[in-house]
Backbone as XML, in Angstrom:
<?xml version="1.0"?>
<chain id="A" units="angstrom">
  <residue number="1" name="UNK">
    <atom name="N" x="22.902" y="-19.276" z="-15.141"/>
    <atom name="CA" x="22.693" y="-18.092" z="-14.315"/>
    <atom name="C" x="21.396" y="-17.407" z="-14.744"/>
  </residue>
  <residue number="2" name="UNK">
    <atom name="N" x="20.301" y="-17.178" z="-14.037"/>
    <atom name="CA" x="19.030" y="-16.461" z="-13.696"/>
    <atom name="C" x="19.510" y="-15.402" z="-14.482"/>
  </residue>
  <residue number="3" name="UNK">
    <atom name="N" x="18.278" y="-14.435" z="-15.249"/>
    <atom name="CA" x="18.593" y="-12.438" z="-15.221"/>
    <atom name="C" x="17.804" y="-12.398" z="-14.349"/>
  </residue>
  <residue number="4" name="UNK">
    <atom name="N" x="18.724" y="-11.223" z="-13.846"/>
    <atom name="CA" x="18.165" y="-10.057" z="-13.221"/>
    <atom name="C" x="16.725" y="-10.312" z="-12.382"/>
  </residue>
  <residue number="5" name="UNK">
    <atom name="N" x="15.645" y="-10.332" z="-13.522"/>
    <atom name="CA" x="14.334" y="-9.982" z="-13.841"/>
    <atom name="C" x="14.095" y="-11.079" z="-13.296"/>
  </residue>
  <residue number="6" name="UNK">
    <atom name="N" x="14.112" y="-12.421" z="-14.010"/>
    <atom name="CA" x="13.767" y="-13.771" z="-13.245"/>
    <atom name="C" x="13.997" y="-13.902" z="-12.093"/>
  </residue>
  <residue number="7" name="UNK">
    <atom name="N" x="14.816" y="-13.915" z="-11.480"/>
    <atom name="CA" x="15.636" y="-13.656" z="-10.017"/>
    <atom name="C" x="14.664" y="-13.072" z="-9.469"/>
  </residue>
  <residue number="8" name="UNK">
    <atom name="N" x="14.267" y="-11.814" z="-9.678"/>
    <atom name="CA" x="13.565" y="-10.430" z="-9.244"/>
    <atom name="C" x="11.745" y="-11.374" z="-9.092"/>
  </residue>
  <residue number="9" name="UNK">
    <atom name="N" x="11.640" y="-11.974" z="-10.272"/>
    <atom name="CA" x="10.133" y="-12.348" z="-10.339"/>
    <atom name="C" x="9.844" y="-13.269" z="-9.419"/>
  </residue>
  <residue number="10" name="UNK">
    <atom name="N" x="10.736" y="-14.638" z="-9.444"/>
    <atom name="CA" x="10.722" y="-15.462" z="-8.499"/>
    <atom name="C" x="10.688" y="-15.604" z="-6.999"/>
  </residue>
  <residue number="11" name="UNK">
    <atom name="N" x="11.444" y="-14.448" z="-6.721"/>
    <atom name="CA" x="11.701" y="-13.877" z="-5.166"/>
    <atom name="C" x="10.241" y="-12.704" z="-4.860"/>
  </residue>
  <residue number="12" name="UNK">
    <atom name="N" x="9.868" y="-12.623" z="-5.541"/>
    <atom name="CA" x="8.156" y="-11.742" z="-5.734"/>
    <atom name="C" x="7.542" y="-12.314" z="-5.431"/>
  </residue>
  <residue number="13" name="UNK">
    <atom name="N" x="7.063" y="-13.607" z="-6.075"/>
    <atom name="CA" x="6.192" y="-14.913" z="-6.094"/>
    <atom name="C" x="6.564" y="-15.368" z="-4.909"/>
  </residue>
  <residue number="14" name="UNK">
    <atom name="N" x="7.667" y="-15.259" z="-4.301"/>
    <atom name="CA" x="7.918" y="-16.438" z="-2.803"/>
    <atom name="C" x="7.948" y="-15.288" z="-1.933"/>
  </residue>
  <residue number="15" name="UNK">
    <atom name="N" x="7.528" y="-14.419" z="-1.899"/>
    <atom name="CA" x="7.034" y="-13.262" z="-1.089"/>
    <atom name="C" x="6.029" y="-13.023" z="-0.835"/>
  </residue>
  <residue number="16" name="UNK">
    <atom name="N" x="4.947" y="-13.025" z="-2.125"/>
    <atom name="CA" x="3.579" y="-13.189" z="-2.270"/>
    <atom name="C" x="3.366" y="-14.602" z="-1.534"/>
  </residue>
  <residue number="17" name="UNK">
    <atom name="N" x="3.938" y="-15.948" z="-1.761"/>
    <atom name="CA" x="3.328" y="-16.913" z="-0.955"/>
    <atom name="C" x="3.529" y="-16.710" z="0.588"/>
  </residue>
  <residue number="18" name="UNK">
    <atom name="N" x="4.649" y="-15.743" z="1.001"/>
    <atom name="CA" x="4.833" y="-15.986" z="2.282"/>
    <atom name="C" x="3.665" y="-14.916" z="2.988"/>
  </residue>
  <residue number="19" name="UNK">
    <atom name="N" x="3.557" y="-13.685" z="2.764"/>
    <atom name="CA" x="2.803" y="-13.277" z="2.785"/>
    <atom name="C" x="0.729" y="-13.882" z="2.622"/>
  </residue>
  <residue number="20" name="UNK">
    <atom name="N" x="0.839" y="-14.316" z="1.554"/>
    <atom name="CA" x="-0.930" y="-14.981" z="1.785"/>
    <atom name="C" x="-0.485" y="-16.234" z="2.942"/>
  </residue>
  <residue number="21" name="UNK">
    <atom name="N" x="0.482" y="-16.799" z="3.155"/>
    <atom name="CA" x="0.443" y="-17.959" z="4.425"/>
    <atom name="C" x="0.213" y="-17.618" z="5.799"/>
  </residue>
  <residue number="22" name="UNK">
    <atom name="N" x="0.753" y="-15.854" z="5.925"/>
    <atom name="CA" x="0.681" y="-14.858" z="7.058"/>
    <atom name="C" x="-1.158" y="-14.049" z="7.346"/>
  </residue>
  <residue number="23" name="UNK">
    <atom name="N" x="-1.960" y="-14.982" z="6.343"/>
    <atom name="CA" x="-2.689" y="-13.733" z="6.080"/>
    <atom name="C" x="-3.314" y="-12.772" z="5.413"/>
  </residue>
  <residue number="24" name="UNK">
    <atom name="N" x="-2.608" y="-12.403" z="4.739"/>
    <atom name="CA" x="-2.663" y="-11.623" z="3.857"/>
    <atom name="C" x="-3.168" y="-11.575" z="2.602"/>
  </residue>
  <residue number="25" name="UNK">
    <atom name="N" x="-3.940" y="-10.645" z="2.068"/>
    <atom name="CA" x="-5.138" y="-11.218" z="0.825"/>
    <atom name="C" x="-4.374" y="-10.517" z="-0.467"/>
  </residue>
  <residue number="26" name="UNK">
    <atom name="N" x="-3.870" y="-10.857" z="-1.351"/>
    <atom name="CA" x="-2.825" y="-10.259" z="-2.379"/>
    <atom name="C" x="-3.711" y="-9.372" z="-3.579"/>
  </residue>
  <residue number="27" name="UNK">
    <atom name="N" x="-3.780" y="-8.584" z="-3.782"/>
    <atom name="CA" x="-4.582" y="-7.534" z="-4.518"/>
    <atom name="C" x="-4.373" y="-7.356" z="-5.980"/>
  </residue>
  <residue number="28" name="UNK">
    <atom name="N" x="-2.643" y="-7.356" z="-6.257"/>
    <atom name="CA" x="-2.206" y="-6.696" z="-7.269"/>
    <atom name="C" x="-0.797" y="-7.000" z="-7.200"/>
  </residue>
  <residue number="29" name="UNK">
    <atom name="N" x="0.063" y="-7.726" z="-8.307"/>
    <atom name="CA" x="1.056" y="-7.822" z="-8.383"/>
    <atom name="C" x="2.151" y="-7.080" z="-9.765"/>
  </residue>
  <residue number="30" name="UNK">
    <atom name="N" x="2.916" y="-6.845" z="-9.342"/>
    <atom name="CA" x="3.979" y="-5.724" z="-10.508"/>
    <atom name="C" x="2.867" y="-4.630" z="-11.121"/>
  </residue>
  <residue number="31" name="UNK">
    <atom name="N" x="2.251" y="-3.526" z="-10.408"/>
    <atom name="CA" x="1.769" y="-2.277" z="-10.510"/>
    <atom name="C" x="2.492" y="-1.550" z="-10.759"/>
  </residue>
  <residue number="32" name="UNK">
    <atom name="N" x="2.118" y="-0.960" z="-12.252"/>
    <atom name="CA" x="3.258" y="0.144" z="-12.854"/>
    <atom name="C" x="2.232" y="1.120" z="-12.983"/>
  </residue>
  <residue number="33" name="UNK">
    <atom name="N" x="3.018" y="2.186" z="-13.154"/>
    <atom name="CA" x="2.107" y="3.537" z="-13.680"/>
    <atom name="C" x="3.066" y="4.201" z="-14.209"/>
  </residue>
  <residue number="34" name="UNK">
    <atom name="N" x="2.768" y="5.343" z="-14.796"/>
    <atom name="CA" x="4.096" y="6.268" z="-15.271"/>
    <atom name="C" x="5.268" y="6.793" z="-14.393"/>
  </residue>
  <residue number="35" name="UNK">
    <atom name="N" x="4.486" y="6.938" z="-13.177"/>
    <atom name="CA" x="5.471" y="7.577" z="-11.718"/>
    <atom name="C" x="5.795" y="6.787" z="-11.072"/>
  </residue>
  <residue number="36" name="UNK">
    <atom name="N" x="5.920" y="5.576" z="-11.529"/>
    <atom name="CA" x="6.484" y="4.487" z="-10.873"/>
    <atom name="C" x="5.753" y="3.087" z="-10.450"/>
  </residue>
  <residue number="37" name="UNK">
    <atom name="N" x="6.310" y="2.001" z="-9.869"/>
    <atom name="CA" x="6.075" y="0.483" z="-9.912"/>
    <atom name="C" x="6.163" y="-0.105" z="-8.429"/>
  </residue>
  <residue number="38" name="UNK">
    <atom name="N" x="4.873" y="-1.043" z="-8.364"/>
    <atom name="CA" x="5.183" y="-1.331" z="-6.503"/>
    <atom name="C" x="4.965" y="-2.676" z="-7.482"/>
  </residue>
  <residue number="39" name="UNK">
    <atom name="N" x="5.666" y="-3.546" z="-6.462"/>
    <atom name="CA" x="5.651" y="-5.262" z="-6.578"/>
    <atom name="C" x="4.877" y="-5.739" z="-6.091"/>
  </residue>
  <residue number="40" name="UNK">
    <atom name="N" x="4.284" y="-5.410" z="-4.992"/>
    <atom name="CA" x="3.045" y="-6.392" z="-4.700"/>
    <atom name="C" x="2.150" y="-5.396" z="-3.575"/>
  </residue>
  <residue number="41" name="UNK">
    <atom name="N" x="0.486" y="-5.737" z="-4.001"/>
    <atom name="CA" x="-0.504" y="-4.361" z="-2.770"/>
    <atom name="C" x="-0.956" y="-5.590" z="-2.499"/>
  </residue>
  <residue number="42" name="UNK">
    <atom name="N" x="-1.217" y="-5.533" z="-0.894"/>
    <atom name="CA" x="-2.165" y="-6.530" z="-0.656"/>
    <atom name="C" x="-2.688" y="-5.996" z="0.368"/>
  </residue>
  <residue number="43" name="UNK">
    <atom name="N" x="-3.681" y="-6.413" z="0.947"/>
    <atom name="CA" x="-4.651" y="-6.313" z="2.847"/>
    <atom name="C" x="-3.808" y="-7.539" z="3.722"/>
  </residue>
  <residue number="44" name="UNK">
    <atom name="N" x="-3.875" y="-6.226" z="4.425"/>
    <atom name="CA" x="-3.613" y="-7.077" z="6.167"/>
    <atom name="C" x="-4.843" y="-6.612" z="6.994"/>
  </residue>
  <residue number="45" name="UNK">
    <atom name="N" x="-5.767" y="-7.273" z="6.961"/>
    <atom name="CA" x="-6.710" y="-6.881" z="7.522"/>
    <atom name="C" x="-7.855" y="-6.005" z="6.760"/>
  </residue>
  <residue number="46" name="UNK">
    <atom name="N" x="-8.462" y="-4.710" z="7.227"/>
    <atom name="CA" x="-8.297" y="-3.570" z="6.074"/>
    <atom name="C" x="-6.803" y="-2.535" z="5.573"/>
  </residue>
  <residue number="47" name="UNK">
    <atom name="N" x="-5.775" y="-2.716" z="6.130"/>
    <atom name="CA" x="-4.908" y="-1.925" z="5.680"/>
    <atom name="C" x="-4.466" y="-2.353" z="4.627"/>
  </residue>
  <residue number="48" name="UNK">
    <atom name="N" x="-4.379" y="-1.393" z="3.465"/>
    <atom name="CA" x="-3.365" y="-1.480" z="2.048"/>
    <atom name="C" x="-2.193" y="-1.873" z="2.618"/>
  </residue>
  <residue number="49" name="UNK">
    <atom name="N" x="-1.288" y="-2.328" z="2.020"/>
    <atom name="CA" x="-0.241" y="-2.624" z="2.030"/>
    <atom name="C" x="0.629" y="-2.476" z="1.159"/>
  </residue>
  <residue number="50" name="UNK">
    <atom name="N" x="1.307" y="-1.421" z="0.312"/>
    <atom name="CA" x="2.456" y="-1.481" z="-0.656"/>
    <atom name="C" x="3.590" y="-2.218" z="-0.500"/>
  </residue>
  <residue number="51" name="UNK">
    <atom name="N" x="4.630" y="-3.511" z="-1.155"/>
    <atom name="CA" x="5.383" y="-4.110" z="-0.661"/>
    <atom name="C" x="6.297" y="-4.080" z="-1.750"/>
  </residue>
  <residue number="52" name="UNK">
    <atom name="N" x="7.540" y="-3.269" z="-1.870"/>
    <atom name="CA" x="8.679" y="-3.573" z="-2.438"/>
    <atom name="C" x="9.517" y="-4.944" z="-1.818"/>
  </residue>
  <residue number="53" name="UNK">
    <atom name="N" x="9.619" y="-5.328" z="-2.966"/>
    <atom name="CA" x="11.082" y="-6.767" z="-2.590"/>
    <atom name="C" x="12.579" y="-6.628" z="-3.134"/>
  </residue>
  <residue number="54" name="UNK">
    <atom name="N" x="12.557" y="-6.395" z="-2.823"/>
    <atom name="CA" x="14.709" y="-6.068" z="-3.256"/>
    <atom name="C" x="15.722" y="-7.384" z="-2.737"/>
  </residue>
  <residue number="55" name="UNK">
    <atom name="N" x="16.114" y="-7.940" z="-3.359"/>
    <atom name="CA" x="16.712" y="-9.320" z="-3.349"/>
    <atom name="C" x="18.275" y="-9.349" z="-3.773"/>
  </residue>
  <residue number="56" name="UNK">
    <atom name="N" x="19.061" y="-9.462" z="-3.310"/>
    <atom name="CA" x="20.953" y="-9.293" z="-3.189"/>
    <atom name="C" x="21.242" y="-10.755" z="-3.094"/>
  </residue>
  <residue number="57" name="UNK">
    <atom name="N" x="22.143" y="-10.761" z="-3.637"/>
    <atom name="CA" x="22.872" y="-12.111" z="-3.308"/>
    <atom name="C" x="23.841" y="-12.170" z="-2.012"/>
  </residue>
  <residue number="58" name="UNK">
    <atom name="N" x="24.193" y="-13.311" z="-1.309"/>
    <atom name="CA" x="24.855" y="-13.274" z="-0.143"/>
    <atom name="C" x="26.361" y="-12.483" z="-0.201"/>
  </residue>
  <residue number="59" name="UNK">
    <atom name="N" x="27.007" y="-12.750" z="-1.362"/>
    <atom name="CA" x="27.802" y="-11.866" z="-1.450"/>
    <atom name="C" x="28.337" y="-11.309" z="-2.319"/>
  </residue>
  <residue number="60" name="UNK">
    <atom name="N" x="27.030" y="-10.668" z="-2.599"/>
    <atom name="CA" x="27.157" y="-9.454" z="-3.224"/>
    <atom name="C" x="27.581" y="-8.240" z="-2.481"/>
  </residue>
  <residue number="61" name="UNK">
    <atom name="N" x="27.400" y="-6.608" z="-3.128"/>
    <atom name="CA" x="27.861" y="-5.416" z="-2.426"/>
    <atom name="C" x="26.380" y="-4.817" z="-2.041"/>
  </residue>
  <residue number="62" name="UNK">
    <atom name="N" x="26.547" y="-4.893" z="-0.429"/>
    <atom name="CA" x="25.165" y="-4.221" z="0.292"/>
    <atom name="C" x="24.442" y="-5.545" z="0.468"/>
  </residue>
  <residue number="63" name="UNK">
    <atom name="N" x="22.981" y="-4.804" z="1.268"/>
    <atom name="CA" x="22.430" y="-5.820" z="1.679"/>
    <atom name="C" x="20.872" y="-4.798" z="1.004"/>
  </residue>
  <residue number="64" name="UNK">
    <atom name="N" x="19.706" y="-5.921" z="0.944"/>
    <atom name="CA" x="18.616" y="-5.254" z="0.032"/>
    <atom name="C" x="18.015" y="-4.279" z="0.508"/>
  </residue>
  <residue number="65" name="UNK">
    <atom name="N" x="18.009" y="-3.678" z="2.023"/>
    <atom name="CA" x="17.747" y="-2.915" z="2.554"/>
    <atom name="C" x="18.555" y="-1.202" z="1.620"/>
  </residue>
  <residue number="66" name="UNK">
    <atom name="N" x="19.521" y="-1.527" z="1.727"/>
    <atom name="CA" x="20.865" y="-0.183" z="1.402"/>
    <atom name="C" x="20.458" y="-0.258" z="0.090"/>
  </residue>
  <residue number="67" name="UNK">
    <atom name="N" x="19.660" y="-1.771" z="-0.962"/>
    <atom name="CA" x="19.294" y="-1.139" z="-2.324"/>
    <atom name="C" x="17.833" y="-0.316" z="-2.312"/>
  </residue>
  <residue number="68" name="UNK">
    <atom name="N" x="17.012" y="-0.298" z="-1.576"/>
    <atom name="CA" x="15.769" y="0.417" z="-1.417"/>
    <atom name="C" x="16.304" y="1.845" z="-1.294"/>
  </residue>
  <residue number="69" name="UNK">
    <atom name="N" x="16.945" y="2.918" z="-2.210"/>
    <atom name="CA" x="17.175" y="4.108" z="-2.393"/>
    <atom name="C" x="15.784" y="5.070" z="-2.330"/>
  </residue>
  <residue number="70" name="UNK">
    <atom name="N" x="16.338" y="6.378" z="-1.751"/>
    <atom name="CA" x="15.636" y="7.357" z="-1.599"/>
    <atom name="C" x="14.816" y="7.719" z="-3.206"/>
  </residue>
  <residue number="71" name="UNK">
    <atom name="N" x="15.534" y="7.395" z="-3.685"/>
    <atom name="CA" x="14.676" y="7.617" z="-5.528"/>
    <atom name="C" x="13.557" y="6.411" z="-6.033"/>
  </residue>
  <residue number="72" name="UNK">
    <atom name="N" x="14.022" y="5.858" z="-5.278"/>
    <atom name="CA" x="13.089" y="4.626" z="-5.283"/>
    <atom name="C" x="12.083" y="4.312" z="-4.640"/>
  </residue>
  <residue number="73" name="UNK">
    <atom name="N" x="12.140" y="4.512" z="-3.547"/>
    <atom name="CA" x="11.130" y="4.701" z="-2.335"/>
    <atom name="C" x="10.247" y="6.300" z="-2.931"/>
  </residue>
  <residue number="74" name="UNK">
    <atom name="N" x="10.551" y="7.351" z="-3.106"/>
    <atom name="CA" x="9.533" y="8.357" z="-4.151"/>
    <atom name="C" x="8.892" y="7.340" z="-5.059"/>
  </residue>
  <residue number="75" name="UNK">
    <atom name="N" x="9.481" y="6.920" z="-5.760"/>
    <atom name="CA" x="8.875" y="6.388" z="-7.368"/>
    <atom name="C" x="7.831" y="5.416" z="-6.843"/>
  </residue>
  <residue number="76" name="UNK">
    <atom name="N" x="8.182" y="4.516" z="-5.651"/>
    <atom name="CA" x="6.692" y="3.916" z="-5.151"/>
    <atom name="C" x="5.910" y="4.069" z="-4.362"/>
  </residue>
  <residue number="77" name="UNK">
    <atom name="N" x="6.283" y="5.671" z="-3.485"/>
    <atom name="CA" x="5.169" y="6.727" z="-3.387"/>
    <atom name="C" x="4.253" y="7.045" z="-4.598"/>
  </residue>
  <residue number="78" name="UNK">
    <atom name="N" x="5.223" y="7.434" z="-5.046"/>
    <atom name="CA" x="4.441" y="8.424" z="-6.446"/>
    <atom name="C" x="3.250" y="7.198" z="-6.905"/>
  </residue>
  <residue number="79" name="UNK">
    <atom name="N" x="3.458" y="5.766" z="-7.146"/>
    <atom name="CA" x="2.743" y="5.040" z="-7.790"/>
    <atom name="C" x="1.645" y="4.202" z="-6.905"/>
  </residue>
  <residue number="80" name="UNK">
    <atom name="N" x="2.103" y="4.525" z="-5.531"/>
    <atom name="CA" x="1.052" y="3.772" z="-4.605"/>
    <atom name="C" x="-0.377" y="5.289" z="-4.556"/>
  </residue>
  <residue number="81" name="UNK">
    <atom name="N" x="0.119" y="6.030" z="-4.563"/>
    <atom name="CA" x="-0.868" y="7.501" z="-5.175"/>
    <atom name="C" x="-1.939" y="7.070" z="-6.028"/>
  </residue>
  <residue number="82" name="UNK">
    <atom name="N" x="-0.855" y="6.613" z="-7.254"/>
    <atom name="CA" x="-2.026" y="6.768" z="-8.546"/>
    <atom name="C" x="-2.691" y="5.314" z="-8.113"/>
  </residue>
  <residue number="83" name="UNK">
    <atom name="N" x="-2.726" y="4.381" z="-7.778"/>
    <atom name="CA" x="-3.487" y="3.104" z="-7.537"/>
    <atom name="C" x="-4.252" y="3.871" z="-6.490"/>
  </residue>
  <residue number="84" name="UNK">
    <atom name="N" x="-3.984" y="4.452" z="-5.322"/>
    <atom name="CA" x="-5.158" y="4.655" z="-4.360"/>
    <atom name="C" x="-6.208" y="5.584" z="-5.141"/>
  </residue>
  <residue number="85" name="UNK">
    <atom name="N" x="-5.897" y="6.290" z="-5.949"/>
    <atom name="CA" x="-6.583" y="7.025" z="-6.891"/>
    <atom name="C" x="-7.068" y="6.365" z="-7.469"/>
  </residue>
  <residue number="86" name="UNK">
    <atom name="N" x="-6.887" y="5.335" z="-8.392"/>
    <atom name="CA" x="-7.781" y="4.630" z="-9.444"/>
    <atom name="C" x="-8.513" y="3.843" z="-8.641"/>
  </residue>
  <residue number="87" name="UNK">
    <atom name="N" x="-8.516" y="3.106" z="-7.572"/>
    <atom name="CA" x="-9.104" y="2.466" z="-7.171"/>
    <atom name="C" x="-9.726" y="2.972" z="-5.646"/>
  </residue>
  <residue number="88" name="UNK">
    <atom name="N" x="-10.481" y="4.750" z="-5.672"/>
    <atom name="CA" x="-11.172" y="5.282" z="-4.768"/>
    <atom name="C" x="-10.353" y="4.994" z="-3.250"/>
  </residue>
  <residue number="89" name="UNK">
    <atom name="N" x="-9.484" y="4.779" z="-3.137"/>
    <atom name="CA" x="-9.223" y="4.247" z="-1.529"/>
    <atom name="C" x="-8.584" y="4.829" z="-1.076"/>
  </residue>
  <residue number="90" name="UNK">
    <atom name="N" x="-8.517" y="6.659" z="-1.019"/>
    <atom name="CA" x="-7.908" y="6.882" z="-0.153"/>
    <atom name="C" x="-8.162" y="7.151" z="1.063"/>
  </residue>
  <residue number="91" name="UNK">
    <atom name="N" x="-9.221" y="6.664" z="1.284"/>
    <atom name="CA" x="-10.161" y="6.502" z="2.715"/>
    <atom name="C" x="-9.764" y="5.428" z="3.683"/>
  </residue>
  <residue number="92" name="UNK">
    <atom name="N" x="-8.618" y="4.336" z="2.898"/>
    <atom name="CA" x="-7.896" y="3.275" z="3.537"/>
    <atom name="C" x="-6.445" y="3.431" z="4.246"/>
  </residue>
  <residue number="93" name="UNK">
    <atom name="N" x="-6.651" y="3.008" z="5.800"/>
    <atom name="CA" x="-5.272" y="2.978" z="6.597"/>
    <atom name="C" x="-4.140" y="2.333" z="4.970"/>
  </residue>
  <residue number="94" name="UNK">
    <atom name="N" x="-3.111" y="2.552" z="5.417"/>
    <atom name="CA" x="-2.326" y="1.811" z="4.338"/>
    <atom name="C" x="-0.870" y="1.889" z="4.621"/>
  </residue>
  <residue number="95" name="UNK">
    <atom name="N" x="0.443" y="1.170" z="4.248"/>
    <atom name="CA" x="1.554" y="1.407" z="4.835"/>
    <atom name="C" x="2.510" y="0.927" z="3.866"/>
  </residue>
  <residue number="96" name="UNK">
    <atom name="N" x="3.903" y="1.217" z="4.239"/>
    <atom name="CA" x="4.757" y="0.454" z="3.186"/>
    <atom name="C" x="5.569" y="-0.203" z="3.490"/>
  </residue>
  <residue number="97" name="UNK">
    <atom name="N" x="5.956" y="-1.504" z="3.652"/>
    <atom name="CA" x="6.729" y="-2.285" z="3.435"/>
    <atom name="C" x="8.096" y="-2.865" z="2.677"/>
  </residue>
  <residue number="98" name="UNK">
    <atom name="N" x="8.729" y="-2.811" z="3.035"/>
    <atom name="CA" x="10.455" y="-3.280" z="2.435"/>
    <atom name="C" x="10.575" y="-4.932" z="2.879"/>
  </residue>
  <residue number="99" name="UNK">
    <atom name="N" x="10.159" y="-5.825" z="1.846"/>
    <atom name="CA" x="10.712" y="-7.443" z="1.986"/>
    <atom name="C" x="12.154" y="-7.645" z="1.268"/>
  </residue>
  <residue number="100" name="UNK">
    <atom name="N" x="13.423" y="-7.757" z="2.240"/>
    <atom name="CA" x="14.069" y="-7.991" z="1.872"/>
    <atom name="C" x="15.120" y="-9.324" z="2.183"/>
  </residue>
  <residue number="101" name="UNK">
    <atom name="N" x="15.573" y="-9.622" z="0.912"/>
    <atom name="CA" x="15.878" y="-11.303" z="0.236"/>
    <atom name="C" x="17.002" y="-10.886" z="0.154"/>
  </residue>
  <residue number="102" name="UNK">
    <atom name="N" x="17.997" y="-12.330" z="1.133"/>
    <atom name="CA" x="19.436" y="-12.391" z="0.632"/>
    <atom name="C" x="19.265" y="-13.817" z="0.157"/>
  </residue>
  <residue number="103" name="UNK">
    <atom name="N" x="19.768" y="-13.722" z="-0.936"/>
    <atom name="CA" x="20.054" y="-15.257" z="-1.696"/>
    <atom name="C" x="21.315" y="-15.544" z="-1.230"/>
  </residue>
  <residue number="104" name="UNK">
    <atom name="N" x="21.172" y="-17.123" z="-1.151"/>
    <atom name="CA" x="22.574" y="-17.882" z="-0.148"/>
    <atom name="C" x="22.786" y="-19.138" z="-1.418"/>
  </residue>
</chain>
């Protein structure tokens, strides 16, 4: 049996590939700051892109959507902030994204 974390990393990585196959130019992966952690920034075009992945098992309780909590969704506000800050861009369209993984 996978932790947690592995589970979590692996389903990141096959998010990130599905994503650059769509397109998409991958920027920055597992961005932490003190106010919080986004899993993957990338461009769609010129737009930023912040992308949480939340990954449930098929039957498990909930689906990964219902785990993307209101405390959670702040915390990768708060941290998509400090990256547009460190890296001058808040002059960039930008949006946020929920990829969510049911493992079968």
């Amino acid at each position: 049996m996978e932790n947690k974390r592995a589970v979590g990393s692996r389903y990141e990585e096959e998010t990130a590939a599905f994503l650059q196959k769509n397109g998409y130019r991958i920027l920055e992966k597992n961005f932490r700051d003190r106010r919080g952690e986004i899993d993957l920034i990338a461009k769609d075009g010129r737009t930023l892109v912040f992308v949480e992945v939340k990954t449930r098992a098929a039957d498990g309780l909930g689906s990964p959507e219902q785990a993307f909590t209101p405390a959670k969704r702040d915390r990768v506000v708060r941290a998509a902030r400090a990256w547009l800050t460190a890296h001058d861009a808040w002059d960039r369209p930008c949006r946020f994204d929920l990829a969510g993984v049911t493992r079968t």
